[in-house]
N, C-alpha and C positions, 0 to 999 in steps of 0.2 A: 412488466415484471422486472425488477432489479436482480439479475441473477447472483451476480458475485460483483466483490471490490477488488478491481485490479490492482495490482500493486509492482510501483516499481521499486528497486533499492540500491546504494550502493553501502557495500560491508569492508569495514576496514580486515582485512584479512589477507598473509603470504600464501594462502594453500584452500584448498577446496574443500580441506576437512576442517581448520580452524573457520570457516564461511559457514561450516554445516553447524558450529556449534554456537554461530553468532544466532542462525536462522531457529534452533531450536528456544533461544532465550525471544526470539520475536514470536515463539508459538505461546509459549509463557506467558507474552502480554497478552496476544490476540486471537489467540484458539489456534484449531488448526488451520491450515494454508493446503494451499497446493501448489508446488514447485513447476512453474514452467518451464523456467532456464534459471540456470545460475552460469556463470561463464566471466573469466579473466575479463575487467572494463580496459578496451582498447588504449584510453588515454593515460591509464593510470594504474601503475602494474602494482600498487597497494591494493588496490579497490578491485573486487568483486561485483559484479552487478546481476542483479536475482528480482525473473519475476516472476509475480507467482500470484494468487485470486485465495479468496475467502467466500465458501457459499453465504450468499445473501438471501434471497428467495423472499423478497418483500416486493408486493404490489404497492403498496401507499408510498410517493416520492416524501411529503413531510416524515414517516418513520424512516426509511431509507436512506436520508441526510442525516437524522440522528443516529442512529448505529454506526453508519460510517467516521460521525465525529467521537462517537463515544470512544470505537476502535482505535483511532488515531489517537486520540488521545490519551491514550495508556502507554505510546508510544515518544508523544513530545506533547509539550506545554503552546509551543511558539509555532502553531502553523498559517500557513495563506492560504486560504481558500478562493476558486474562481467558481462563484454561481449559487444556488442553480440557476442555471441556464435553463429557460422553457421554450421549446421548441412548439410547432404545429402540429396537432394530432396527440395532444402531451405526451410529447417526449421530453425528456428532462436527462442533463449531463450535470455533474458534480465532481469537480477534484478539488486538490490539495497539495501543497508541496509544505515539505520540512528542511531545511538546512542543518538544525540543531535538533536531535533526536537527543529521548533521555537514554534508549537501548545500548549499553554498552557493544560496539562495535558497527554499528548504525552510522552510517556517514549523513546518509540525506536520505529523503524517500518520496515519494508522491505516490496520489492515490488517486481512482478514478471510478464513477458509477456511472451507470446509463440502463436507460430500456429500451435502448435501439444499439442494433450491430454498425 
């Protein structure tokens, strides 16, 4: 089972309340989310970095890849994708990374699915 799409991000943002109003236009594209951490990015005291999951709750890995790309895709045009990856005992990993998002205040992002912890 595909529980959620992990998501990582980093938000052009000076404060944690203009980051909150970045991450509301990310629910805009993509539903809602769940916030795991959002917290000042060590390297880069512009950026913001916020992770955070989208319930998934898909058994079939072929729907599971397309939700995932549909999602992302509301968010940029230009993404890289690694996989699927199939594993033994079908297991199966999927991500993605963005450099160039179309979400106003979106720097970069990656994404991640799996039915194993």
């Amino acid at each position: 089972m595909f529980k959620t799409i992990s998501w990582r991000m980093y938000i052009k943002a000076t404060s944690k309340e203009k980051a909150q109003k970045v991450i509301k236009r990310v629910k805009q594209e993509i539903g809602d989310i769940e916030v795991v951490s959002l917290q000042p990015y060590w390297k880069d005291e512009t950026l913001f970095e916020l992770n955070c999951e989208t319930p998934l709750m898909i058994e079939e890995p072929e729907i599971s890849v397309f939700e995932v790309l549909r999602l992302s895709n509301q968010m940029a045009n230009d993404i890289n994708v690694n996989g699927p990856v199939i594993y033994e005992n079908k297991r199966v990993q999927f991500e993605g990374v963005c450099s160039s998002p179309n979400v106003v205040g979106i720097h970069w992002f990656h994404f991640r699915i799996a039915n194993f912890n």
